[in-house]
TORNU-219312 format. One record per residue: residue in one letter; x, z, y of N, C-alpha, C, O in turn. Coordinates in nm, 2 decimals. Atoms other than C-alpha are relative to their C-alpha. Example, Ala and Ser with C-alpha at 12.3 -4.5 7.8 and 13.67 -1.06 7.14 Angstrom:
REM residues 2
REC   type     n_c1     n_c3     n_c2    ca_c1    ca_c3    ca_c2     c_c1     c_c3     c_c2     o_c1     o_c3     o_c2
REC      A     0.09     0.00    -0.12     1.23     0.78    -0.45     0.09     0.00     0.12     0.19     0.07     0.12
REC      S    -0.09     0.00    -0.11     1.37     0.71    -0.11    -0.08     0.08     0.11    -0.03     0.09     0.22
This chain:
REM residues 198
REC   type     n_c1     n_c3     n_c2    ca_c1    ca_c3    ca_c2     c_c1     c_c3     c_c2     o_c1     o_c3     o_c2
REC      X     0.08     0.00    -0.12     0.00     0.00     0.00     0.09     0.00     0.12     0.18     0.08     0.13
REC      X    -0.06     0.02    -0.15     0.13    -0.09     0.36    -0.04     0.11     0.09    -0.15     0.12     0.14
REC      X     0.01    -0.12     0.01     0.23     0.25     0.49    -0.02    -0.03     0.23    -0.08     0.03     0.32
REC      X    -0.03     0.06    -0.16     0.31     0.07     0.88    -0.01    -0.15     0.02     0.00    -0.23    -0.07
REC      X    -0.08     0.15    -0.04     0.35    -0.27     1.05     0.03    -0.01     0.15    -0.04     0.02     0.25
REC      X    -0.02    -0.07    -0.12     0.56    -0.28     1.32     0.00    -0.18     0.02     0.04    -0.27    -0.05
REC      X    -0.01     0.15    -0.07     0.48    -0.60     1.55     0.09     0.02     0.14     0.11     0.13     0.19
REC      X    -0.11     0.03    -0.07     0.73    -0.71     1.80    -0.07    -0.04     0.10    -0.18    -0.11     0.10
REC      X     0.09     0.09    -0.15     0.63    -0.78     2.17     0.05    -0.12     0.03    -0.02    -0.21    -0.01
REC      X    -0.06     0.11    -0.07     0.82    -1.04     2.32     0.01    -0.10    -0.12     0.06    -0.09    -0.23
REC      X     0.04     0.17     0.10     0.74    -1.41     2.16    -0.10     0.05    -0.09    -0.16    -0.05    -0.14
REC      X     0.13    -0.06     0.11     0.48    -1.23     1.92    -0.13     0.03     0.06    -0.22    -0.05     0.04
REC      X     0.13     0.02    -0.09     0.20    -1.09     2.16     0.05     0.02     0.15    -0.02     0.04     0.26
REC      X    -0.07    -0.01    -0.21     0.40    -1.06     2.51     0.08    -0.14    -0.01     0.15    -0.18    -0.10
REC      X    -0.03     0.14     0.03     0.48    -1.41     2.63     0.08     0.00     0.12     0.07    -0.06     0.22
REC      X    -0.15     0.01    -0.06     0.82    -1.34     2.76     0.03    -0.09     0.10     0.05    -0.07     0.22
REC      X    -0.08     0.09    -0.04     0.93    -1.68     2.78    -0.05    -0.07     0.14     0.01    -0.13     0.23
REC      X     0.09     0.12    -0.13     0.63    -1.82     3.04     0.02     0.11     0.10    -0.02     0.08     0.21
REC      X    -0.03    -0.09    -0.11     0.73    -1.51     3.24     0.09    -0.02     0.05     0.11    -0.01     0.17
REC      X    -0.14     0.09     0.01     1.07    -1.66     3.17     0.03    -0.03     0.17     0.09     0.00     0.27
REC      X    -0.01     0.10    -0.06     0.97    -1.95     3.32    -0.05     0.02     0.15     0.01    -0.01     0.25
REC      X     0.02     0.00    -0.19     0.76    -1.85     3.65     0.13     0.10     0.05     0.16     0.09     0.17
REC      X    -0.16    -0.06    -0.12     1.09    -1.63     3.78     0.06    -0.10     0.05     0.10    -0.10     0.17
REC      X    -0.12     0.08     0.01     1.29    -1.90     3.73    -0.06    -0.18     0.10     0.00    -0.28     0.14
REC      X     0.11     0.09    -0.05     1.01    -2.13     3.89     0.03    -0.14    -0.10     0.05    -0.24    -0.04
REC      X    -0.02     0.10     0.04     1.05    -2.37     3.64    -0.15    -0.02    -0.14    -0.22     0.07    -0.19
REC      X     0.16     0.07     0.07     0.74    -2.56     3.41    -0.05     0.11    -0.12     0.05     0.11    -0.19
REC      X     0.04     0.00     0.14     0.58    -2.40     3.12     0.06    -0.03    -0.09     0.14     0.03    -0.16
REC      X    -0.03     0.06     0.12     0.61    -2.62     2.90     0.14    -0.04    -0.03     0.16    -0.12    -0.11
REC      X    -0.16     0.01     0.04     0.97    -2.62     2.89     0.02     0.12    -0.14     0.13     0.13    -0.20
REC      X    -0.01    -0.08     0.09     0.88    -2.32     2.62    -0.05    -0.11    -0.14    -0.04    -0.09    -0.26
REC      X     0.04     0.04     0.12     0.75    -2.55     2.39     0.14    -0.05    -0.05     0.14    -0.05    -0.18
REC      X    -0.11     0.04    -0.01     1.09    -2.68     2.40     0.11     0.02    -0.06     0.20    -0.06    -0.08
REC      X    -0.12    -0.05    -0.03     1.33    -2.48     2.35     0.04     0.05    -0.19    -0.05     0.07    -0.27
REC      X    -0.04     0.01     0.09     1.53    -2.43     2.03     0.11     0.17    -0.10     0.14     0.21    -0.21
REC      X    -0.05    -0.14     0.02     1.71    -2.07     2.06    -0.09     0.08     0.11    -0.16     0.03     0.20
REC      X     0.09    -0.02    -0.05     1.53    -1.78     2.19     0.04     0.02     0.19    -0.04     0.04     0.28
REC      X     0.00    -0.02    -0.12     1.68    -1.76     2.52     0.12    -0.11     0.08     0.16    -0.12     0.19
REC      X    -0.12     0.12    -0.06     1.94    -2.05     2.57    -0.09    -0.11     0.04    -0.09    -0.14     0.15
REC      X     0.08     0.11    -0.08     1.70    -2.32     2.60    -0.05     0.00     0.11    -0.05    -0.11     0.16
REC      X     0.04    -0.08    -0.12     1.54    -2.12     2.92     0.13     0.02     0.08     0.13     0.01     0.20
REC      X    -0.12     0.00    -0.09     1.87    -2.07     3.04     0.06    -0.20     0.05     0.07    -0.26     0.16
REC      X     0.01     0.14    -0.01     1.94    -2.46     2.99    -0.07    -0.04     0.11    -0.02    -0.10     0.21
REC      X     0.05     0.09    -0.08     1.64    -2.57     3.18     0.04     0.08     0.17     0.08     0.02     0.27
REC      X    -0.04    -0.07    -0.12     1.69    -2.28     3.47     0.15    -0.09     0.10     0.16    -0.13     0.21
REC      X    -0.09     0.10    -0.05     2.04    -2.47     3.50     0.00    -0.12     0.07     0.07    -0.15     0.17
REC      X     0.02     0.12    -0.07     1.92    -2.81     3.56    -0.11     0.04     0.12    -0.10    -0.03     0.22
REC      X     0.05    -0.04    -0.14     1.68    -2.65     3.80     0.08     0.02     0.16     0.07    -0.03     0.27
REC      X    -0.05    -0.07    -0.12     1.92    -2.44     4.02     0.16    -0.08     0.03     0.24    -0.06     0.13
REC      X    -0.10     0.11    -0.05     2.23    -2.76     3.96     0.09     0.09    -0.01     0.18     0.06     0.07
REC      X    -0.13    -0.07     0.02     2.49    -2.47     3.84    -0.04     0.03    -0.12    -0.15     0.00    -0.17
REC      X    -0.01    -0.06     0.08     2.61    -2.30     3.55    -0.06     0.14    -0.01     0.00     0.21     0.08
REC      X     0.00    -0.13     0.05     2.46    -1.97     3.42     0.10     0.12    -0.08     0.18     0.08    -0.16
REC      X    -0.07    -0.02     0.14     2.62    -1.70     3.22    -0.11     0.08    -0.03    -0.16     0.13     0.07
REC      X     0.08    -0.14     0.07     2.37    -1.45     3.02     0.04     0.09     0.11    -0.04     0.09     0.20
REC      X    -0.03    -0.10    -0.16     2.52    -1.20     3.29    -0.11    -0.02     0.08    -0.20     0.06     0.07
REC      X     0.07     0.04    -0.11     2.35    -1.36     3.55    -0.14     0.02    -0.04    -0.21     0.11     0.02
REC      X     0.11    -0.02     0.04     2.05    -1.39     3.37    -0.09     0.12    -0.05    -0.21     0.13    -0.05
REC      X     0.05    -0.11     0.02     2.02    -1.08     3.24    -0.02     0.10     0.17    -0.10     0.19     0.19
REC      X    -0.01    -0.12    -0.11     2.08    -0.90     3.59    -0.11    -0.10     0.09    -0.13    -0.05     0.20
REC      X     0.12     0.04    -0.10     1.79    -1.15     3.76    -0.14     0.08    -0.08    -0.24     0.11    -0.01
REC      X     0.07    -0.08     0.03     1.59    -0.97     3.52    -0.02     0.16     0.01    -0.13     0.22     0.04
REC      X    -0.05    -0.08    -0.04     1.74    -0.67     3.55    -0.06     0.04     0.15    -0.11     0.15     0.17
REC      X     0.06     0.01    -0.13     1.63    -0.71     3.93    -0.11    -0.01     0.04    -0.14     0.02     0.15
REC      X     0.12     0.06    -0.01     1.29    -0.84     3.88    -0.12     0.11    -0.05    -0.24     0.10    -0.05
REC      X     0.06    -0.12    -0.01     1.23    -0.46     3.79    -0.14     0.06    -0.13    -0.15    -0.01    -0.23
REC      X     0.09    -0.04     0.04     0.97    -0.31     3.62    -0.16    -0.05    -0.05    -0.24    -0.05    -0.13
REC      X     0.15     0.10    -0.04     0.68    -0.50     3.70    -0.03    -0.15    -0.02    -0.13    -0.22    -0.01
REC      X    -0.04     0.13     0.06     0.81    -0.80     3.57    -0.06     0.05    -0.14    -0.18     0.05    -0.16
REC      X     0.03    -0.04     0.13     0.80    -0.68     3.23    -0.16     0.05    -0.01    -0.24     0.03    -0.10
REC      X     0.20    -0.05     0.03     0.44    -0.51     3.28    -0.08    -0.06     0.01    -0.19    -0.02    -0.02
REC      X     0.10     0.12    -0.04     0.30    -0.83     3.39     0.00    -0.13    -0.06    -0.05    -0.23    -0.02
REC      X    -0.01     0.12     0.09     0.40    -1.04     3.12    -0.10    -0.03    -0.05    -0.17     0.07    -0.08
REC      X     0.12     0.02     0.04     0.12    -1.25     3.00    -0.04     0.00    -0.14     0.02    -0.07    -0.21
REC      X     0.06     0.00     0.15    -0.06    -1.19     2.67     0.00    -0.13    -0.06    -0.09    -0.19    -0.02
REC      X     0.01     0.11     0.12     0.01    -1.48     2.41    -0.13    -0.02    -0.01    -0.21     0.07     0.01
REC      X     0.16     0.01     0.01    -0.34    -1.63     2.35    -0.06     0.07    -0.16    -0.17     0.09    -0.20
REC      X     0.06    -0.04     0.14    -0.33    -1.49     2.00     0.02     0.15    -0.02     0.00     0.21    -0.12
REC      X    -0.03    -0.16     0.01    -0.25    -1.15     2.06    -0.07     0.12    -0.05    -0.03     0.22    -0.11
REC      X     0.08    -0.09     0.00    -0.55    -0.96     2.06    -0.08    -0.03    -0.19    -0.16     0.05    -0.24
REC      X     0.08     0.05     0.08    -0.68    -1.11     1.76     0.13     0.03    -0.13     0.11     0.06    -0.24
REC      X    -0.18    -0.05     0.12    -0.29    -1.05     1.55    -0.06     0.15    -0.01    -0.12     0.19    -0.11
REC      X     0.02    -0.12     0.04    -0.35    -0.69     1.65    -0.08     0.05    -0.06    -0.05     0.14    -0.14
REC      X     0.10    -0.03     0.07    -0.70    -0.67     1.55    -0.01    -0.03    -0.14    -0.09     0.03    -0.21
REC      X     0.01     0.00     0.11    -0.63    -0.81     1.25     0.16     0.08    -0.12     0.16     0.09    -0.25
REC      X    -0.05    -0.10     0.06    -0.34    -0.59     1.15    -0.04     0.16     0.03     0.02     0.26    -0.01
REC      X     0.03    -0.15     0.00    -0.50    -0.29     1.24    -0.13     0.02    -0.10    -0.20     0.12    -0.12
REC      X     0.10    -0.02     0.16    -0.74    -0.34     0.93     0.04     0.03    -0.12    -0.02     0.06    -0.22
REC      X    -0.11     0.00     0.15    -0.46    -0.31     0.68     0.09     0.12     0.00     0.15     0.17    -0.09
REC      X    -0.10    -0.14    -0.01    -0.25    -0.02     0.82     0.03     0.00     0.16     0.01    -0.10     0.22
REC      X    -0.02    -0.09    -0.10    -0.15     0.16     1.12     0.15    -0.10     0.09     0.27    -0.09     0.08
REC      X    -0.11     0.04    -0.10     0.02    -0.06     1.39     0.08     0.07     0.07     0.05     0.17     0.13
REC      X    -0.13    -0.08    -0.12     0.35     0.05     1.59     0.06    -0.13     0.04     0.09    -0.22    -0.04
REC      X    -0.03     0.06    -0.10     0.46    -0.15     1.87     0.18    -0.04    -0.03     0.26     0.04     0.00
REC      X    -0.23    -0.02     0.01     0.91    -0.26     1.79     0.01    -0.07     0.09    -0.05    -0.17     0.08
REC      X    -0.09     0.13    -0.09     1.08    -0.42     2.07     0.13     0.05     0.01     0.17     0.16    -0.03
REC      X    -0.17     0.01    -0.05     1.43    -0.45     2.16    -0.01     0.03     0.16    -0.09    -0.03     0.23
REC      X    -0.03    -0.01    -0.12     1.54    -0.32     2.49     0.10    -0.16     0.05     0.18    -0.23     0.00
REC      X    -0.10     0.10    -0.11     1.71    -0.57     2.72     0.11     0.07     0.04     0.09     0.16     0.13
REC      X    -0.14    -0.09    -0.01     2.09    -0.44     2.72     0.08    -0.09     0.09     0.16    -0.17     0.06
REC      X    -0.07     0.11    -0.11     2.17    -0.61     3.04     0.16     0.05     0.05     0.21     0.16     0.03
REC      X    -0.16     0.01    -0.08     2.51    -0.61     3.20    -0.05     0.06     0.13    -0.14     0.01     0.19
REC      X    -0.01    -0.09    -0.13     2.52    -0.35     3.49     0.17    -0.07     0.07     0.26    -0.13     0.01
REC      X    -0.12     0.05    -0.05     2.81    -0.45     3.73     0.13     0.07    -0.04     0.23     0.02     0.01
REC      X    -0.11    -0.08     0.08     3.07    -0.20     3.53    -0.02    -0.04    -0.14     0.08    -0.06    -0.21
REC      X    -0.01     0.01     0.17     2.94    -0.25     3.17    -0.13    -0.01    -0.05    -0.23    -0.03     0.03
REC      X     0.11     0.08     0.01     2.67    -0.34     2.95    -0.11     0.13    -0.06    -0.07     0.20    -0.16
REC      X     0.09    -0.13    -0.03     2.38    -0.07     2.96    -0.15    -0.05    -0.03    -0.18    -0.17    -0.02
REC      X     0.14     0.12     0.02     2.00    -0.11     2.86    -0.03     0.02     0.14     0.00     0.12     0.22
REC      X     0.10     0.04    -0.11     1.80    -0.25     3.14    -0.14     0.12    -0.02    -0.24     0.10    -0.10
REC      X     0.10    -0.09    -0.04     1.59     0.09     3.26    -0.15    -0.06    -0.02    -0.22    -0.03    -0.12
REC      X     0.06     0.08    -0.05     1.34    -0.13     3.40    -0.05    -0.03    -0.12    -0.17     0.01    -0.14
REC      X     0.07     0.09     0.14     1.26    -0.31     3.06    -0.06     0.09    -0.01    -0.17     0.09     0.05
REC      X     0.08    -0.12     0.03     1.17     0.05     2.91    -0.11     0.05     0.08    -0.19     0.13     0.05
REC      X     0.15    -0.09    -0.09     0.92     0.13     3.20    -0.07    -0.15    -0.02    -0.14    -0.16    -0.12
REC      X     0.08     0.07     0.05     0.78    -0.19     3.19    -0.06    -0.04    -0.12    -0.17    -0.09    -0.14
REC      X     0.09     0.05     0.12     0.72    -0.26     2.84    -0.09     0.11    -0.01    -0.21     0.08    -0.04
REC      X     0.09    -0.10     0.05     0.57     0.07     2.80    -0.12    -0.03     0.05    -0.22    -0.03    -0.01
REC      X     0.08    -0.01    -0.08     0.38     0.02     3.10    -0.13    -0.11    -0.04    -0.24    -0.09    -0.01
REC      X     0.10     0.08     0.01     0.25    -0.33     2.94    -0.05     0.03    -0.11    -0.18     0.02    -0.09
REC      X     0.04    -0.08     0.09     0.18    -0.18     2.62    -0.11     0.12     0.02    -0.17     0.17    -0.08
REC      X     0.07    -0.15    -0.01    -0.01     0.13     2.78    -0.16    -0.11     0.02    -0.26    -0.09    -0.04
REC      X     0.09     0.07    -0.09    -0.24    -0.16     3.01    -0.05    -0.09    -0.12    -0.18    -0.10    -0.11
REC      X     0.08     0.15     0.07    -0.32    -0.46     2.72    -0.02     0.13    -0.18    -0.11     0.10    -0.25
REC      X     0.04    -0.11     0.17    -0.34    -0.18     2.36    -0.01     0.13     0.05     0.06     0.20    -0.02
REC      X    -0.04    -0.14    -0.04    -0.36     0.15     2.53    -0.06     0.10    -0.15    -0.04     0.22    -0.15
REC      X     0.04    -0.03     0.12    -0.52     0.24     2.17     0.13     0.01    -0.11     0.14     0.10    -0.19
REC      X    -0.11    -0.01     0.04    -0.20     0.19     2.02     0.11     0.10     0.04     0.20     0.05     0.11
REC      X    -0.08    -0.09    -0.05     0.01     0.52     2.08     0.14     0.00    -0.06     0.23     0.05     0.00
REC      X    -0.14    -0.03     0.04     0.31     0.48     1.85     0.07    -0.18     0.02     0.02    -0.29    -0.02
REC      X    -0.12     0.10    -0.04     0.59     0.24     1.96     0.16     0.03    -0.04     0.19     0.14    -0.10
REC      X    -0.11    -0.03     0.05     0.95     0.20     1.91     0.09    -0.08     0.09     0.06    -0.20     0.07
REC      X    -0.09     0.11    -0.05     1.22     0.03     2.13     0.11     0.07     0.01     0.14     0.18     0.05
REC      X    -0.09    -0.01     0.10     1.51     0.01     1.97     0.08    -0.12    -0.04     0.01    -0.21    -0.09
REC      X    -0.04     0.13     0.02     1.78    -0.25     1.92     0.05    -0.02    -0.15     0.11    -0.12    -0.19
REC      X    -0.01     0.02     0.13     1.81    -0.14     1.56    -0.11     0.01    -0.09    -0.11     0.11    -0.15
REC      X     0.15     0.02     0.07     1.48    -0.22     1.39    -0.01     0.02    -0.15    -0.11     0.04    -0.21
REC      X     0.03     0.00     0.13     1.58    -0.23     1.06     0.04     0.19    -0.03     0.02     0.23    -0.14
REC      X     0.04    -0.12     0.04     1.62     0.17     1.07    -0.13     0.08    -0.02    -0.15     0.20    -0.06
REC      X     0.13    -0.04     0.02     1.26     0.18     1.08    -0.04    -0.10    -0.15    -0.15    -0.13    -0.19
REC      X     0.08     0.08     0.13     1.23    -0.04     0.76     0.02     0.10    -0.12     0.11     0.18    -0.14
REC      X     0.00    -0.08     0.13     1.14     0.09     0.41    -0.13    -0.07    -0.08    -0.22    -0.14    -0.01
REC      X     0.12     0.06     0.11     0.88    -0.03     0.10    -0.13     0.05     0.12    -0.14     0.15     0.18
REC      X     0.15    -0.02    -0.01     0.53    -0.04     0.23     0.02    -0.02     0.20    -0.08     0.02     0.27
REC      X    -0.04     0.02    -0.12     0.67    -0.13     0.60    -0.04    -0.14     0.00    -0.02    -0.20    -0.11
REC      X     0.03     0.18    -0.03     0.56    -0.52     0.74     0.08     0.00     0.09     0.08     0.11     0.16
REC      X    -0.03     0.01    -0.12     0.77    -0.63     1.01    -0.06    -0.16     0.06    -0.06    -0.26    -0.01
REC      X     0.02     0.18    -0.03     0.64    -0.96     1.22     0.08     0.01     0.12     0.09     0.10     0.20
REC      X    -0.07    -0.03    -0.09     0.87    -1.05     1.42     0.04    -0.16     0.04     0.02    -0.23    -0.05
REC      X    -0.04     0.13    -0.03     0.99    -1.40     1.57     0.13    -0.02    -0.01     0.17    -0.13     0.01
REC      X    -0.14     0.01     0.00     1.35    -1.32     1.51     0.07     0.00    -0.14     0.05     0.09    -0.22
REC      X     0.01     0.01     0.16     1.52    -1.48     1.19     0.07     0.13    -0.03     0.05     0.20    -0.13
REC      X    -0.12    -0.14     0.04     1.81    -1.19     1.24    -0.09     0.09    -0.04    -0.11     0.13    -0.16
REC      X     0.07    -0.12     0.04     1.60    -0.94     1.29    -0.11     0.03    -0.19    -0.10     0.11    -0.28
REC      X     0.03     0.00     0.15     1.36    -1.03     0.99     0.10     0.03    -0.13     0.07     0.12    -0.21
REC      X    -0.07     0.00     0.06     1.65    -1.10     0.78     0.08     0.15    -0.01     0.19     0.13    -0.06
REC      X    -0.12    -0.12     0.00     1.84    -0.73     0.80    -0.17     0.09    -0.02    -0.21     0.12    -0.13
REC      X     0.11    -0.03     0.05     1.50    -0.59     0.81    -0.08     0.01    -0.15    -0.14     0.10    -0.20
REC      X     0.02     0.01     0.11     1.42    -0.73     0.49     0.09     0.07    -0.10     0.05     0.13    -0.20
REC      X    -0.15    -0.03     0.09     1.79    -0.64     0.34    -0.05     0.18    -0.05    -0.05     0.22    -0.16
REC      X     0.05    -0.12    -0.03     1.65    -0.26     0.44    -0.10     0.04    -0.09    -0.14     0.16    -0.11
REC      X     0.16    -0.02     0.11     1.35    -0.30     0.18    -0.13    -0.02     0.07    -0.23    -0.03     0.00
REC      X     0.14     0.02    -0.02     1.08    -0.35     0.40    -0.06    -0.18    -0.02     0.00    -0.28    -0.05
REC      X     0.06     0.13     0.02     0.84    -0.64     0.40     0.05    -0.11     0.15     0.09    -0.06     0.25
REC      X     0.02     0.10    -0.17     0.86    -0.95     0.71    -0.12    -0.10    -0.05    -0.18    -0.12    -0.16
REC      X     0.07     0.10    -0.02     0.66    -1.22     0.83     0.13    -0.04     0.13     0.17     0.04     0.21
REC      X    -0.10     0.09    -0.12     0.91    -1.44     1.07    -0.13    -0.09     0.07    -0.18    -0.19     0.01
REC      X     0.05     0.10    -0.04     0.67    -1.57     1.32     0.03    -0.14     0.05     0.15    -0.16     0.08
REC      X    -0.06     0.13     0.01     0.68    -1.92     1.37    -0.01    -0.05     0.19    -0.12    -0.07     0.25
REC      X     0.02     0.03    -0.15     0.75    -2.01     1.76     0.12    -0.11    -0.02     0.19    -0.12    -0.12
REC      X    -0.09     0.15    -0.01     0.97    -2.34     1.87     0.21     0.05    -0.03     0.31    -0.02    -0.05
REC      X    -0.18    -0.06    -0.01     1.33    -2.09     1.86    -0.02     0.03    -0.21     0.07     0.04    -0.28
REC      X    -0.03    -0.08     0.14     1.20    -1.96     1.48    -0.04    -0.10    -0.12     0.00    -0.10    -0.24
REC      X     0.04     0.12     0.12     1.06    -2.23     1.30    -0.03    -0.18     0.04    -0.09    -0.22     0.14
REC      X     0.00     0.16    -0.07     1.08    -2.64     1.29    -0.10    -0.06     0.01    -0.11    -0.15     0.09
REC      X     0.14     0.02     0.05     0.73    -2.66     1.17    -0.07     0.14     0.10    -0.12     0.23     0.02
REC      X     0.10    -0.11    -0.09     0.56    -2.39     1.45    -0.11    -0.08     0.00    -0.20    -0.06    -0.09
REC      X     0.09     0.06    -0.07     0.34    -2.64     1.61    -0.09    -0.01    -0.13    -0.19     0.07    -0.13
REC      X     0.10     0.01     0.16     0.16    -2.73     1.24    -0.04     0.14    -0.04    -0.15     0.12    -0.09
REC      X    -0.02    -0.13     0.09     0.15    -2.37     1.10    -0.14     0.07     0.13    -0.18     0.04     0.24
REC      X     0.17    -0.11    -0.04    -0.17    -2.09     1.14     0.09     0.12    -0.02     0.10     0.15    -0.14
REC      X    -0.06    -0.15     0.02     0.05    -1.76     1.16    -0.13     0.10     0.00    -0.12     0.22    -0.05
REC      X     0.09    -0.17     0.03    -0.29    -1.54     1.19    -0.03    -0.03    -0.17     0.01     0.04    -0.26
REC      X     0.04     0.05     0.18    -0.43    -1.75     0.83     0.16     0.08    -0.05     0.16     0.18    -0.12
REC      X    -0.13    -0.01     0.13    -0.05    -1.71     0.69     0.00     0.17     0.01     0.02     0.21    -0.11
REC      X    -0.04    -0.11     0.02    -0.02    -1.32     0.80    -0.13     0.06    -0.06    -0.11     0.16    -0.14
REC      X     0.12    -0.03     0.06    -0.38    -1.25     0.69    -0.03    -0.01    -0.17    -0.10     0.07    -0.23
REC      X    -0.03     0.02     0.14    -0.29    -1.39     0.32     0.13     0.07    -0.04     0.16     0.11    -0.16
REC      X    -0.14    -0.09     0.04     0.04    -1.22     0.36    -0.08     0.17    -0.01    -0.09     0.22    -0.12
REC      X     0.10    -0.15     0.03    -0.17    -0.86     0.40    -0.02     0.00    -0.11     0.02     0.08    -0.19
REC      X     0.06    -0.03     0.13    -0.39    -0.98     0.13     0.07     0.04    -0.09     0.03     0.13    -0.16
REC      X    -0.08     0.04     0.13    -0.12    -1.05    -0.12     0.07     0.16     0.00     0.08     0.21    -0.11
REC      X    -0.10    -0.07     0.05     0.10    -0.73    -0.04    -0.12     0.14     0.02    -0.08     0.26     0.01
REC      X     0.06    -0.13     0.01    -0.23    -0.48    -0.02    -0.05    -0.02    -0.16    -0.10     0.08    -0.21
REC      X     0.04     0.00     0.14    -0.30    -0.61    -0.39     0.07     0.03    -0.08     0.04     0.10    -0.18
REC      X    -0.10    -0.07     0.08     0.04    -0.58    -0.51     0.00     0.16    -0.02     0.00     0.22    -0.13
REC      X    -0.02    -0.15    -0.02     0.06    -0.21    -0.37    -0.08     0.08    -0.04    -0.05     0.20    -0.06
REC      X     0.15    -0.11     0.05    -0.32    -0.10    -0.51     0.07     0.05    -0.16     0.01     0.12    -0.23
């Protein structure tokens, strides 16, 4: 029986990247695009702003962009309807990764991330009280754990740990996103691992 499942904000039901994109003033649909989770976004930002980036830079415009950035990220269109349908099978908890931006001496998490995710987490699930942000996710894995997550790493070490995954399928995690039903696939993935576990 599936004892947790911990879903992942960013690219899963927080839509990061189009938050990404309006800082950076650049199109949308440049997310459909992109091939890693944060280089292709840095790519197009470049041909925008006619210079080189480094992650530095990038991380510290976010870093800057404060709190409220992060709390105002837009809900994925499928979000509400992921959670609702993992909260029929076991007890949702919230995993993200802090943003471990580069401070101008050394590389520190980004404050700011941690108040805003919480903050957007309190405003779009405030029914959901247990969370986790943490850039080591697989110390929360174990038998009867799901993780969904958009990240092959993370999945992958995750899994090594004994828990269950689902790798959602977005344009950085899979070549086949655009074709694929991730609520149908994670809804047969429940069925299959609440039948094993009875």
């Amino acid at each position: 029986m599936l004892s947790a499942i911990y879903l992942d904000l960013d690219g899963v039901v927080a839509d990061f990247h189009s938050g990404w994109c309006d800082l950076w003033e650049i199109d949308r649909s440049n997310v459909d695009k992109i091939t890693s989770w944060h280089l292709g976004l840095q790519a197009a930002a470049e041909v925008r702003l006619g210079y080189t980036m480094s992650m530095d830079q990038v991380w510290m415009t976010l870093e800057d962009a404060g709190a409220e950035w992060w709390a105002n990220l837009p809900l994925l269109p499928w979000a509400n309807d992921l959670v609702e349908l993992c909260q029929t099978h076991a007890p949702v908890v919230f995993m993200t990764s802090p943003a471990l931006s580069p401070s101008r001496s050394a590389t520190r998490t980004n404050t700011s991330c941690l108040t805003g995710k919480i903050m957007w987490m309190e405003k779009h699930f405030p029914e959901i009280t247990r969370w986790a942000i943490t850039p080591v996710k697989h110390h929360m894995s174990h038998p009867g754990a799901l993780l969904i997550d958009d990240s092959t790493h993370g999945c992958d070490v995750f899994q090594k740990h004994g828990g269950e995954v689902y790798l959602f399928p977005r344009p950085w995690s899979a070549t086949d996103w655009a074709t694929r039903d991730p609520l149908a696939e994670i809804a047969q993935k429940l069925a299959s691992l609440t039948t094993i576990r009875s």
